[in-house]
C-alpha positions as CSV (number, residue, x, y, z in Angstrom):
1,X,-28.5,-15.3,-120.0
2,X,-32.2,-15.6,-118.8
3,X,-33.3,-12.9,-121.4
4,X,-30.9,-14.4,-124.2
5,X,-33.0,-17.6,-123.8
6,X,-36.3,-15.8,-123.8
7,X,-35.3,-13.8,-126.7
8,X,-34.3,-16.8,-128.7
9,X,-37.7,-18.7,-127.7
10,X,-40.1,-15.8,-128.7
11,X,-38.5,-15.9,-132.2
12,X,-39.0,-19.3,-132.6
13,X,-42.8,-18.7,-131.9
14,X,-42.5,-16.0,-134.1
15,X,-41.3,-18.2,-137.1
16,X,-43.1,-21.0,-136.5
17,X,-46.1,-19.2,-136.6
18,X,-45.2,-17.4,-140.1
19,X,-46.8,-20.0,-142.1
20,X,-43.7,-22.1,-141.2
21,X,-45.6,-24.5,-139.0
22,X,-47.7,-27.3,-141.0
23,X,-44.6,-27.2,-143.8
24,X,-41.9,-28.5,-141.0
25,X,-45.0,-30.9,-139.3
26,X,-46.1,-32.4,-142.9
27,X,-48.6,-30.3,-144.2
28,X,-49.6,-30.3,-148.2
29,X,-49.1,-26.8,-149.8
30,X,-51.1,-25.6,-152.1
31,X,-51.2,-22.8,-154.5
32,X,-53.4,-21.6,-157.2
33,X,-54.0,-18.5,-159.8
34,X,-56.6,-16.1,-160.4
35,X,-58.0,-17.3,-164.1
36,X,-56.8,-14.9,-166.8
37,X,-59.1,-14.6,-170.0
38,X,-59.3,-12.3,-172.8
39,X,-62.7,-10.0,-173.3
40,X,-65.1,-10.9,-175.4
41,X,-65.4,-7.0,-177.3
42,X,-61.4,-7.5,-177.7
43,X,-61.7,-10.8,-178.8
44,X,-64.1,-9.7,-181.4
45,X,-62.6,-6.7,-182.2
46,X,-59.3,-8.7,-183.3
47,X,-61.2,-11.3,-185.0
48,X,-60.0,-14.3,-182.5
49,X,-62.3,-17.0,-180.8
50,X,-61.5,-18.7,-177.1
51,X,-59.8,-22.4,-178.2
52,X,-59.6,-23.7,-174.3
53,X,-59.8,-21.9,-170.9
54,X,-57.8,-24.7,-168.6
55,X,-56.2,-25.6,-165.5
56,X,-52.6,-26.5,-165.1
57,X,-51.2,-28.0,-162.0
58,X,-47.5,-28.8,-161.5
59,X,-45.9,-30.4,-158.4
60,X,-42.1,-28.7,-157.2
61,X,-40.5,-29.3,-153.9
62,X,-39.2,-26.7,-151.9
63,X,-36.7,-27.0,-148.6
64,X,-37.1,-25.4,-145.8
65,X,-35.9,-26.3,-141.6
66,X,-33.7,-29.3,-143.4
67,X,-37.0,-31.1,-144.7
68,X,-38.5,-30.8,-147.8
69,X,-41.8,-31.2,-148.6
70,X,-43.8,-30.9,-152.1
71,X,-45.5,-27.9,-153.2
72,X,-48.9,-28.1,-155.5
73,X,-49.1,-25.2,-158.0
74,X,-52.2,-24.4,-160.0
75,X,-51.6,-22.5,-163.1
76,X,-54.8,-21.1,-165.7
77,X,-53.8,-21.4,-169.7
78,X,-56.0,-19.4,-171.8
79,X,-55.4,-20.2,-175.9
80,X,-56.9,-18.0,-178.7
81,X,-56.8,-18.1,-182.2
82,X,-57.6,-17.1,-185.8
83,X,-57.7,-19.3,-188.9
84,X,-56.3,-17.6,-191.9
85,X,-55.3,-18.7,-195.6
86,X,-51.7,-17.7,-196.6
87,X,-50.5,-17.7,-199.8
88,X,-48.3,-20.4,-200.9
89,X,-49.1,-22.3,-197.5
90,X,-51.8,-24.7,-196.7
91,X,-55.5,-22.7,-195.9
92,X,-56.4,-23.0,-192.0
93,X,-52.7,-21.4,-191.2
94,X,-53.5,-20.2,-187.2
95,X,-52.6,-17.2,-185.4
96,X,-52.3,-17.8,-181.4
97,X,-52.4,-15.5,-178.4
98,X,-52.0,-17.3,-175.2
99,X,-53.1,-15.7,-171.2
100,X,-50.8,-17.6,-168.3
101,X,-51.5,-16.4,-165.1
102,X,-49.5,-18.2,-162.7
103,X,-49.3,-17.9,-158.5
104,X,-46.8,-16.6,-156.1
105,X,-45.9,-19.2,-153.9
106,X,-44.4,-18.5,-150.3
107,X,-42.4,-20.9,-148.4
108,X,-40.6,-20.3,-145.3
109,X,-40.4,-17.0,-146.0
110,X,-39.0,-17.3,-149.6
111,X,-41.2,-16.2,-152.4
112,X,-40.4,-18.2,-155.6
113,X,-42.2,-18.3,-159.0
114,X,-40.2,-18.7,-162.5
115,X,-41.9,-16.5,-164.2
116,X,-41.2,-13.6,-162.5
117,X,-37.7,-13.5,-163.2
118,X,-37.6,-14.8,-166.6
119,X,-36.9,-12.0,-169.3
120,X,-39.2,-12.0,-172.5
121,X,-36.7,-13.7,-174.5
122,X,-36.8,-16.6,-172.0
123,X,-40.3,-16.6,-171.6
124,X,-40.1,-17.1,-175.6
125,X,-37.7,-20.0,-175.4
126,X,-39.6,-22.2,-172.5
127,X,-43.4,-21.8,-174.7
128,X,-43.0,-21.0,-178.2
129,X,-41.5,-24.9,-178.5
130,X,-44.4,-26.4,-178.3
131,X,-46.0,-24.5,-181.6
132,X,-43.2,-25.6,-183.7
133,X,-39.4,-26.1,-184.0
134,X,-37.9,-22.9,-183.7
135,X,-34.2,-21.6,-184.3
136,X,-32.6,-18.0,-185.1
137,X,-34.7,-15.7,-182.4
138,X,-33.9,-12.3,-183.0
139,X,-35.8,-9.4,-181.1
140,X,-37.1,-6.8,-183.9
141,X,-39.1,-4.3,-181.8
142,X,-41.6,-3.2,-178.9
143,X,-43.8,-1.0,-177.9
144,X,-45.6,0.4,-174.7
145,X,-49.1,-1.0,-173.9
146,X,-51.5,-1.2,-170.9
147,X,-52.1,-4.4,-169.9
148,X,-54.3,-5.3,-166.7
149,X,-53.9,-1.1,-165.8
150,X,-50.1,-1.3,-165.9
151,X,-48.0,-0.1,-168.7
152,X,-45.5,-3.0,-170.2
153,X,-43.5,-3.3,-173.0
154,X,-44.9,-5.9,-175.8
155,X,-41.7,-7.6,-176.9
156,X,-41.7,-8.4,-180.6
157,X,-39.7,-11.2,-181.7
158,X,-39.0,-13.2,-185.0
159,X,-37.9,-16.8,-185.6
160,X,-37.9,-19.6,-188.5
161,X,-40.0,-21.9,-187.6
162,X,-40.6,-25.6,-188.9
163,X,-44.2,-27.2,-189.3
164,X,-45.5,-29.7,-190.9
165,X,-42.7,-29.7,-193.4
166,X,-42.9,-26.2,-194.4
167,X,-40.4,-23.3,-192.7
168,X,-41.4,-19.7,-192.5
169,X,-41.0,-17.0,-190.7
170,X,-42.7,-16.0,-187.6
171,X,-43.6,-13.0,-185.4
172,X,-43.8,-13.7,-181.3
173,X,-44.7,-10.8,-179.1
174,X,-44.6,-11.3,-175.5
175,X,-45.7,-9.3,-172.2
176,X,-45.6,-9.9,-168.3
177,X,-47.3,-8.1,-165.7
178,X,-47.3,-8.4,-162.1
179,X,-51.5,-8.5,-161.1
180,X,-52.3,-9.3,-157.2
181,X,-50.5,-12.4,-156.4
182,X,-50.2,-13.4,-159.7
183,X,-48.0,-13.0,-162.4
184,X,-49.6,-12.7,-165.6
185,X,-48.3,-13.2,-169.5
186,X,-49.6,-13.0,-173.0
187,X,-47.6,-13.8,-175.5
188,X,-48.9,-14.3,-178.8
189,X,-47.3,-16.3,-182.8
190,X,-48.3,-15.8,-186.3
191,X,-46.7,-16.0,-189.9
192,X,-44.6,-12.7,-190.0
193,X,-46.3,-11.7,-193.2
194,X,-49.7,-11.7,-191.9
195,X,-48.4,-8.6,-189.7
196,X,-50.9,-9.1,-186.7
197,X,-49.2,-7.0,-184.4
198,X,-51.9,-4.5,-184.3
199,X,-54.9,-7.6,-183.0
200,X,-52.1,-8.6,-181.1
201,X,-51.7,-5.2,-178.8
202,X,-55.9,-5.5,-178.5
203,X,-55.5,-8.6,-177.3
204,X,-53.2,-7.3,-174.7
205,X,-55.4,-4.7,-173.9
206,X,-58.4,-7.0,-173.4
207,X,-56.3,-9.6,-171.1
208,X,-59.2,-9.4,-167.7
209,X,-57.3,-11.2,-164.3
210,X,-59.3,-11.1,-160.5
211,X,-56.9,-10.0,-158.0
């Protein structure tokens, strides 16, 4: 009985010295990304300029020993883009290409960030809304590319979109690597007849991310 107790007692140290501790006493968690840019040569090469580099923080709560306690995360967003003139739309149309690194967070001993288990389609769904009103996705292609020294498929997708009164179509591509502690997307929308797939996959290319 004498050892059971023990044994039970040096496991409790054990957990509550995990990182467990100042989350069951009250402690404020924190956790933040490495910034994810794009190069300048790639940048350049693709004819795109830097539109903001920011900070994002959200605020979840996680549960853990029966309390729960709330959790700071601390994203980077990094937008891109290229004016163009389109025929039969409005000059100043704009290509985007957007960098998300975004932290893994630990609590308790469960790991837990959303972006590591959404699909491209998904990731698709939860960004693209705020560039326009968009229905119909359909995936149309891929292709391999090395992004942050790890090959990932670039997931090309295509959509009608609604914008200032006018609907075309549009081409999304999207990729998601796994960099350090962070997870990392680019994902990328432009008229589908400006075919920019090609700026697109240097941009990927170019994506830079500290570990």
């Amino acid at each position: 009985m004498a050892r059971k107790i023990l044994a039970g007692a040096f496991l409790a140290v054990l957990v509550l010295s995990s990182g467990c501790l100042g989350f069951i006493l009250g402690d404020s968690l924190a956790f933040s990304a490495n910034k994810a840019t794009v190069g300048n040569e790639a940048l350049s090469g693709a004819g795109y300029e830097k539109a903001s580099v920011e900070r994002k923080t959200a605020k979840r709560t996680f549960e853990a020993a029966g309390q729960s306690r709330e959790v700071k995360v601390t994203n980077w967003v990094a937008q891109y883009e290229k004016s163009v003139g389109v025929s039969g739309i409005a000059e100043g149309t704009v290509s985007k290409f957007v960098v998300i690194s975004s932290p893994k967070v630990e609590v308790a001993g469960k790991t837990f960030n959303p972006l590591a288990k959404y699909d491209d389609r998904k990731l698709v769904e939860r960004f693209v809304s705020g560039y326009a009103n968009v229905d119909d996705l359909r995936k149309t292609g891929s292709k391999r590319v090395t992004m942050l020294g790890t090959k990932t498929e670039v997931s090309e997708f295509t959509t009608t979109a609604k914008s200032n009164g006018a609907t075309i179509e549009v081409s999304i591509h999207v990729a998601k690597v796994k960099h350090g502690d962070d997870i990392v997307v680019a994902m990328a929308i432009y008229p589908k007849q400006l075919d920019e797939s090609e700026g697109v996959y240097r941009l990927v290319e170019g994506v830079e991310h500290e570990k």
